[in-house]
C-alpha positions in Angstrom: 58.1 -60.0 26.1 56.0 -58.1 24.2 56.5 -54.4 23.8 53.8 -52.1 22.1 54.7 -48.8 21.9 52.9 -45.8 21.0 54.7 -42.7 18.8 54.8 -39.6 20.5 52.0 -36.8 19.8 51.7 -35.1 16.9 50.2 -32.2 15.7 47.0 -33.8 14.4 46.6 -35.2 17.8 46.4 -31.9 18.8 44.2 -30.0 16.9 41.8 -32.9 16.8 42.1 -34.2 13.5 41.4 -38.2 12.2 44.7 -38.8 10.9 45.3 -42.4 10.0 47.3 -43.2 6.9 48.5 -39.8 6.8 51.4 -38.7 8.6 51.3 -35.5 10.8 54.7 -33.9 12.0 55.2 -34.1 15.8 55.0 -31.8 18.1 57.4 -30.4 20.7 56.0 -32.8 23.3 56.1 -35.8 21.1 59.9 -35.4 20.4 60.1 -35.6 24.4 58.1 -38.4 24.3 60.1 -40.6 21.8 63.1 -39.0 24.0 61.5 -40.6 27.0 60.7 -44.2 25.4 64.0 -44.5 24.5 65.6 -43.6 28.0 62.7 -46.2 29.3 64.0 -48.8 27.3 67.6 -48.3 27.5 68.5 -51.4 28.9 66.3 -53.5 26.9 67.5 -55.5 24.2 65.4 -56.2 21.0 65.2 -59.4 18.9 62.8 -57.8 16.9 61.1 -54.6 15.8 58.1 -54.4 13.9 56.6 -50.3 13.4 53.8 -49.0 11.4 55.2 -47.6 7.8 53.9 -43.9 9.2 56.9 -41.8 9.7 55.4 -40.5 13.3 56.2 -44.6 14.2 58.7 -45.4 12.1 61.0 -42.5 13.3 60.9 -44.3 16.7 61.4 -47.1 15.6 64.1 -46.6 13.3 66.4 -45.0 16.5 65.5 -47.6 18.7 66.7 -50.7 16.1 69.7 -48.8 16.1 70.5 -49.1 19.5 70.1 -52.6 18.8 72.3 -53.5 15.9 69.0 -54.5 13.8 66.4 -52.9 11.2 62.9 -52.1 11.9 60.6 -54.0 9.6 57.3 -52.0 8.4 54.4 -53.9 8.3 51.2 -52.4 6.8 49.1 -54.9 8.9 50.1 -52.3 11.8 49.0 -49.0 10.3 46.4 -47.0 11.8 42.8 -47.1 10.6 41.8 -45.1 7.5 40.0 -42.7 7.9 39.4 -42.0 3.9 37.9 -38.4 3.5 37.8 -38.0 7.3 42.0 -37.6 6.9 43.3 -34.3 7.7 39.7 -33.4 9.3 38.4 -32.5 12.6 35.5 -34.0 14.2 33.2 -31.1 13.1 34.6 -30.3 10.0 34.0 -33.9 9.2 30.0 -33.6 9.9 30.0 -30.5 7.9 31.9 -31.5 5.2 30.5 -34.9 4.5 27.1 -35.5 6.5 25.8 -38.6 5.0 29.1 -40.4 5.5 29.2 -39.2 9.0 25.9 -40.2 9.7 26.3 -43.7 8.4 29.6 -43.3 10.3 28.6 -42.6 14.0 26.0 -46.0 13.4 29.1 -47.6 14.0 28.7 -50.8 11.9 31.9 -52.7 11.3 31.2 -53.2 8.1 31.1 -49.4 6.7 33.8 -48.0 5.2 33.9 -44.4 4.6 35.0 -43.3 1.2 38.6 -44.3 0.2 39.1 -45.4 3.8 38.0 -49.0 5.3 36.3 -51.0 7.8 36.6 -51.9 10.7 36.1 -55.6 9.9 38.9 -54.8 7.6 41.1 -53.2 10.0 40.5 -56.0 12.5 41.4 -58.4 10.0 44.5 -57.2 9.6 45.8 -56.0 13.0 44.4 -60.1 14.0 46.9 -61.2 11.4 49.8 -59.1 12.8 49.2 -60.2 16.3 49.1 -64.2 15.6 52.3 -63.0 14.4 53.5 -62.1 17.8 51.9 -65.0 19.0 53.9 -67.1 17.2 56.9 -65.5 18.4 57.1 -66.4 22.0 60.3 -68.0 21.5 61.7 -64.6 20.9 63.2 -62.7 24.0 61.9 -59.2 23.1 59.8 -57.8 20.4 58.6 -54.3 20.1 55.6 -53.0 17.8 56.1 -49.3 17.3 52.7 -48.4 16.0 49.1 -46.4 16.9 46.7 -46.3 19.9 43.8 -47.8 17.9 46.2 -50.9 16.7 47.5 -51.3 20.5 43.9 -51.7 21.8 42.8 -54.1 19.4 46.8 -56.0 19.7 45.9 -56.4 23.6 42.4 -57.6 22.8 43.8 -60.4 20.1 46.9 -61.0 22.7 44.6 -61.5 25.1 42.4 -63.8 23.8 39.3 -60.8 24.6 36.9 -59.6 22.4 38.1 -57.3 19.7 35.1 -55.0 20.6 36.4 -54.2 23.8 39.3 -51.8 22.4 38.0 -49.4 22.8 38.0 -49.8 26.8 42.1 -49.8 26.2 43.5 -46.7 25.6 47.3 -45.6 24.8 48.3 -42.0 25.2 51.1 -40.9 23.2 54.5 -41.9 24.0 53.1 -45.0 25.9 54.5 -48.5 26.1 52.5 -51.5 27.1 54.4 -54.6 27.7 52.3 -58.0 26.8 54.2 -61.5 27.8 53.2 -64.6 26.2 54.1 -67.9 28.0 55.2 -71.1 25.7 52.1 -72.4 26.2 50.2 -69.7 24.8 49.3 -67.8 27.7 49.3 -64.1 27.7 48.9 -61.4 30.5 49.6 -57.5 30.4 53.1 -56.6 32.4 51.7 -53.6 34.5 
């Protein structure tokens, strides 16, 4: 099985902000959150446990390999989208502050990547390499991904053999885990 698990909110997600490669503190509700995940997956035990090199994820993850006996790896392929000069901004203060880039931004072409930030081609790329990883490990009992909402809807698109363009009509709140099982023969289907 497949676990996917979303860190808890933060206080970016709060207040609005594109926060990818940055790291925002949590918030009162997101330290419940992590709380929560771990109670929820208490009596699971973990082969392995992949998270996202953000501290918001890696936090998680670090308490729950624990409770296993093992070590999180970070994997980069697993960090959120970057966001470049968006970071740290809020919707509006990132139309005001850079309106050509948003411009060219809300045209929504995979291929444009905002100032010191990347595509979304680029960002597929790499969360497709990560989950043929997990693919590959359906030998394994138990694997968790501790990472971002925007990486879990494109993991359950790759996972599921879907198109990667439909992400966006998969959406993880904070704190959330999604469970994924993969048969030996390849086949995969969402645990609800």
């Amino acid at each position: 099985m497949i676990y996917l698990i979303r860190h808890g909110q933060t206080q970016a997600n709060v207040l609005g902000q594109y926060v990818g490669h940055q790291d925002s503190p949590l918030t009162q509700t997101g330290q419940e959150q992590h709380a929560a995940v771990l109670a929820q997956l208490d009596d699971t035990k973990f082969d392995r446990i992949y998270t996202s090199p953000s501290e918001r994820c890696a936090m998680l993850a670090d308490t729950l390999a624990d409770a296993n006996g093992i070590q999180a790896a970070r994997d980069t392929r697993i960090l959120e989208f970057s966001f470049g000069i968006f970071e740290g901004l809020t919707y509006e203060q990132a139309k005001e502050a850079h309106p050509e880039s948003w411009s060219d931004w809300v045209k929504g072409s995979s291929d444009f990547a905002l100032p010191d930030g990347e595509s979304i081609r680029a960002f597929e790329t790499r969360v497709k390499a990560f989950a043929g990883l997990l693919k590959e490990s359906r030998s394994v009992e138990n694997i968790a991904a501790v990472t971002h909402g925007g990486v879990i809807g494109s993991l359950i698109c790759c996972s599921l053999s879907l198109n990667i363009a439909e992400k966006w009509r998969f959406k993880a709140e904070n704190g959330t885990v999604v469970r994924i099982q993969i048969t030996h023969d390849g086949f995969a289907y969402l645990v609800l």
